[in-house]
VODRENGU-256999 format. One record per residue (C-alpha): residue in three letters; x, y, z. Coordinates in Angstrom, 3 decimals. Example, Ala and Ser with C-alpha at 12.3 -4.5 7.8 and 13.67 -1.06 7.14 Angstrom:
VODRENGU-256999
<residu->Ala, c1->12.300, c2->-4.500, c3->7.800> $
<residu->Ser, c1->13.670, c2->-1.060, c3->7.140> $
END
This chain:
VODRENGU-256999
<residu->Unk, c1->18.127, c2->87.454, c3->19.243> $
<residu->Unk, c1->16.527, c2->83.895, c3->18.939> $
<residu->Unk, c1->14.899, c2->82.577, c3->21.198> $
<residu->Unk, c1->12.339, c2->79.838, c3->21.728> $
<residu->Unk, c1->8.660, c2->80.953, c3->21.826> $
<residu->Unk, c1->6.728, c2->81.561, c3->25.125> $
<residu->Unk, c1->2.951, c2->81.924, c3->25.514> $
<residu->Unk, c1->2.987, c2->85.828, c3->25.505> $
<residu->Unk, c1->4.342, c2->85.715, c3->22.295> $
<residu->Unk, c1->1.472, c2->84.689, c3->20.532> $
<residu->Unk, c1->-0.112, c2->87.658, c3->19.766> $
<residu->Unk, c1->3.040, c2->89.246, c3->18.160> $
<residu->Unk, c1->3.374, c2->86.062, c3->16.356> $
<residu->Unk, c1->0.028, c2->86.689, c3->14.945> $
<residu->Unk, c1->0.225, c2->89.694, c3->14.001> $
<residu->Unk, c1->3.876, c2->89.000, c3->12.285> $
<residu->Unk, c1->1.640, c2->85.740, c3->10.524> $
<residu->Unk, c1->-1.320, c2->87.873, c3->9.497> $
<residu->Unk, c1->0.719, c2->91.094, c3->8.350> $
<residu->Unk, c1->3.193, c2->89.077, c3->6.139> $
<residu->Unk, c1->0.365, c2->86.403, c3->4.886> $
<residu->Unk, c1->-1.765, c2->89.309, c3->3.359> $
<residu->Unk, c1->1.584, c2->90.215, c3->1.231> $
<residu->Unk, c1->2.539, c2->86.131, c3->0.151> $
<residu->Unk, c1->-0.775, c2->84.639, c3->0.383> $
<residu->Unk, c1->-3.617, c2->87.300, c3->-1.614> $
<residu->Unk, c1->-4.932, c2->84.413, c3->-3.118> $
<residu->Unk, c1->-6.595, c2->82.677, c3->-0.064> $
<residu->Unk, c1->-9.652, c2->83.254, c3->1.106> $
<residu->Unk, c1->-10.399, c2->85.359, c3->4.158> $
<residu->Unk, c1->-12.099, c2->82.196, c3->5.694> $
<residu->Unk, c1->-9.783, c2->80.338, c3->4.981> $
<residu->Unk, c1->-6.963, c2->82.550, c3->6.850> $
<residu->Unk, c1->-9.520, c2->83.560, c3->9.930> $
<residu->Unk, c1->-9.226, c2->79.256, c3->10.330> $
<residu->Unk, c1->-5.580, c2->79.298, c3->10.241> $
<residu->Unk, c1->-5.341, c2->82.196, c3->12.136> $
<residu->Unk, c1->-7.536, c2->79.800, c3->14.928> $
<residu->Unk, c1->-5.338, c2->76.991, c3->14.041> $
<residu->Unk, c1->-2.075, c2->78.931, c3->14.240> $
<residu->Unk, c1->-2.970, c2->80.030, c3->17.816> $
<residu->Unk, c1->-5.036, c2->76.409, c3->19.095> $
<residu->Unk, c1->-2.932, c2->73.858, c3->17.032> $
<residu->Unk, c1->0.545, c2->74.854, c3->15.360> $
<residu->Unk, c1->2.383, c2->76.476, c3->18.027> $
<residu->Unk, c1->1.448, c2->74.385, c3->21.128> $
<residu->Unk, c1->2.300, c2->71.332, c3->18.908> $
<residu->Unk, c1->5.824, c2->73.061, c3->17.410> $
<residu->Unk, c1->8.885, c2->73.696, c3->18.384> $
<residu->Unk, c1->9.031, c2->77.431, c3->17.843> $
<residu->Unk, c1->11.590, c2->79.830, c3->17.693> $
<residu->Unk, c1->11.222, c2->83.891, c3->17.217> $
<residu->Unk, c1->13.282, c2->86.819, c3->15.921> $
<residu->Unk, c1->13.162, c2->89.259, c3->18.955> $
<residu->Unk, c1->14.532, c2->92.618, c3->18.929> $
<residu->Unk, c1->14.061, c2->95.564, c3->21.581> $
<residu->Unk, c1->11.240, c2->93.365, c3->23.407> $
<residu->Unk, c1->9.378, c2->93.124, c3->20.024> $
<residu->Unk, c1->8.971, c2->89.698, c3->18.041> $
<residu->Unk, c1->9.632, c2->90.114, c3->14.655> $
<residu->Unk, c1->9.458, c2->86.935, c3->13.105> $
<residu->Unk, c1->9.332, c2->83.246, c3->13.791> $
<residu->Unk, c1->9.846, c2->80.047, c3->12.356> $
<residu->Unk, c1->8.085, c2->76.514, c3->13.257> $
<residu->Unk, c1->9.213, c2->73.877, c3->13.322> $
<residu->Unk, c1->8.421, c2->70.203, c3->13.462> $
<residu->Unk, c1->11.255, c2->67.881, c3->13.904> $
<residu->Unk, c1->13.045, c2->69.004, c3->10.514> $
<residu->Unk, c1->10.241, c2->70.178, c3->8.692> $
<residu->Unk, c1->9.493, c2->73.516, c3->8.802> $
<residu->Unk, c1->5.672, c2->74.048, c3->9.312> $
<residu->Unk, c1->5.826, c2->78.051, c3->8.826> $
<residu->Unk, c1->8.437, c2->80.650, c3->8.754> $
<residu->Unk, c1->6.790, c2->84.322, c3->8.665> $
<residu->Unk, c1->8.568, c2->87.936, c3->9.369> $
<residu->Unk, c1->6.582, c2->91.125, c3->9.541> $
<residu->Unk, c1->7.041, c2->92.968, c3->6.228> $
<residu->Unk, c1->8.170, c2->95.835, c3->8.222> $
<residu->Unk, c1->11.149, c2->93.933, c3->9.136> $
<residu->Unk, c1->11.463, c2->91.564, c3->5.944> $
<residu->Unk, c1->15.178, c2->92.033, c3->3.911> $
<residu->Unk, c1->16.820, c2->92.669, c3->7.084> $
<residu->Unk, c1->18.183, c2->89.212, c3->6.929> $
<residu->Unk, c1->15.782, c2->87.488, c3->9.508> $
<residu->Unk, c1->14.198, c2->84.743, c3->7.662> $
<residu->Unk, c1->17.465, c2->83.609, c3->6.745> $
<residu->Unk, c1->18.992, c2->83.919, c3->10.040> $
<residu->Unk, c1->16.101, c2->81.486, c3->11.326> $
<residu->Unk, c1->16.875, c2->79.216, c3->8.493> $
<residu->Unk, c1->20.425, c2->79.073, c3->9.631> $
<residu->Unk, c1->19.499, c2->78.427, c3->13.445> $
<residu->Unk, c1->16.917, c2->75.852, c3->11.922> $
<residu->Unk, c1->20.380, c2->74.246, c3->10.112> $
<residu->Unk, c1->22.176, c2->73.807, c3->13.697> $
<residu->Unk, c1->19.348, c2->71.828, c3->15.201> $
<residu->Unk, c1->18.894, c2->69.736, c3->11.358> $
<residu->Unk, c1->21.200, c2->69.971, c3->9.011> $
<residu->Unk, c1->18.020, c2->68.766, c3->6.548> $
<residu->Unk, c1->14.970, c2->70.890, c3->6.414> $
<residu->Unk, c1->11.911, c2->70.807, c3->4.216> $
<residu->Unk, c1->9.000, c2->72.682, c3->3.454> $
<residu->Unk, c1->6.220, c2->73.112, c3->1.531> $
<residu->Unk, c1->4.998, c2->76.529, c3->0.144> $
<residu->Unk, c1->1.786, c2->77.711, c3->-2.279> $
<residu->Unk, c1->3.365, c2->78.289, c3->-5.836> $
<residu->Unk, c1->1.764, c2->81.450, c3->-6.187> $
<residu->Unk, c1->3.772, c2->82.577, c3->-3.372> $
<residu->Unk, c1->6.673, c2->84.172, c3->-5.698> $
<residu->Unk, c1->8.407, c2->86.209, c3->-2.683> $
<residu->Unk, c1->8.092, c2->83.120, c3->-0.400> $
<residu->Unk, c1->9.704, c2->80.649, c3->-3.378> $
<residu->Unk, c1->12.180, c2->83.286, c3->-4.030> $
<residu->Unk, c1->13.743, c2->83.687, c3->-0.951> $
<residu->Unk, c1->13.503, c2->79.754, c3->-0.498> $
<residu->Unk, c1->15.337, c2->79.492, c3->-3.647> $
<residu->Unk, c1->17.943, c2->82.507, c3->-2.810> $
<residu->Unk, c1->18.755, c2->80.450, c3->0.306> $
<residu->Unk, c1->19.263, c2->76.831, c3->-1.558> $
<residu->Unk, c1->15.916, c2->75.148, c3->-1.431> $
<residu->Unk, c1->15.723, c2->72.557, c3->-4.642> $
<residu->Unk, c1->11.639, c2->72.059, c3->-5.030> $
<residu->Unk, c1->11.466, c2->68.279, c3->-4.853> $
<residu->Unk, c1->7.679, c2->67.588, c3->-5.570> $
<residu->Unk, c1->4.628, c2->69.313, c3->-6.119> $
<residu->Unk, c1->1.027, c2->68.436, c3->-4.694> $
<residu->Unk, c1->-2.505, c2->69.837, c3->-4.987> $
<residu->Unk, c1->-3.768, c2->71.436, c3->-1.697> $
<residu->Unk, c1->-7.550, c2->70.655, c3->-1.336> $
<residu->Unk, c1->-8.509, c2->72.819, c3->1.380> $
<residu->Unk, c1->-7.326, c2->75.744, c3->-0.430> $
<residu->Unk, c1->-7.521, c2->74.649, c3->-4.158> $
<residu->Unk, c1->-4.058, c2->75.896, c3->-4.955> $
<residu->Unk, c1->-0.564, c2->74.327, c3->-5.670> $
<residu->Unk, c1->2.224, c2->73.445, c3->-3.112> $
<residu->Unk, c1->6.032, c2->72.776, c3->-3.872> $
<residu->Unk, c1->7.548, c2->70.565, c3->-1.389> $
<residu->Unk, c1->11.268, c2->71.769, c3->-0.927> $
<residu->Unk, c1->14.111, c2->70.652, c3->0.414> $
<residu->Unk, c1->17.744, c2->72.397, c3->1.812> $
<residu->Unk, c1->20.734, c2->70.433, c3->3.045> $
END
């Protein structure tokens, strides 16, 4: 089920983040991810609208979102091609019927499965803080 995210989520939600980052994101440093891991937990989800993929009491995903852009959608690879990310996508469509995003280019899986659902990459930008490549993409 969907649902919107309470407080004792957050730890599932992090673990969901850090499990499926290490598979999509091997190319950032661990520094780099220990701060966003701080960030995810201080900043992004008390400032987002966030909803989660719960099953059986457990949280299995989640998706963030801020107004229509989405700021992070991340499913635990022990769940992943079980049709969740896509099934937050779609609940992501009822509330704006145009999202965007922005993902690293090196993520292939991420980019693949944006792609697979109908995200057109609509510009490109060079992230700074992590000296890598984002694609800016848009569905709807």
């Amino acid at each position: 089920m969907i649902r919107l995210y309470k407080v004792s989520d957050t730890d599932q939600i992090v673990e969901a983040w850090r499990q499926a980052s290490l598979i999509a994101h091997p190319f950032l440093s661990k520094g780099f991810m220990a701060q966003e891991e701080d960030n995810l937990r201080k900043l992004f989800l008390p400032r987002s609208q966030t909803w989660v993929f719960e099953q059986n009491g457990r949280v299995h995903g989640f998706m963030s979102l801020l107004e229509h852009i989405i700021g992070g959608l991340f499913v635990h690879p022990t769940f992943q091609r079980k049709g969740i990310g896509s099934t937050l996508i779609n609940h992501a469509q009822t509330l704006h019927p145009s999202l965007e995003l922005e993902v690293f280019e090196a993520n292939q899986q991420g980019r693949a499965f944006y792609t697979k659902i109908g995200f057109k990459t609509i510009s490109s930008r060079f992230d700074d803080a992590t000296q890598q490549p984002m694609l800016k993409m848009r569905l709807g």
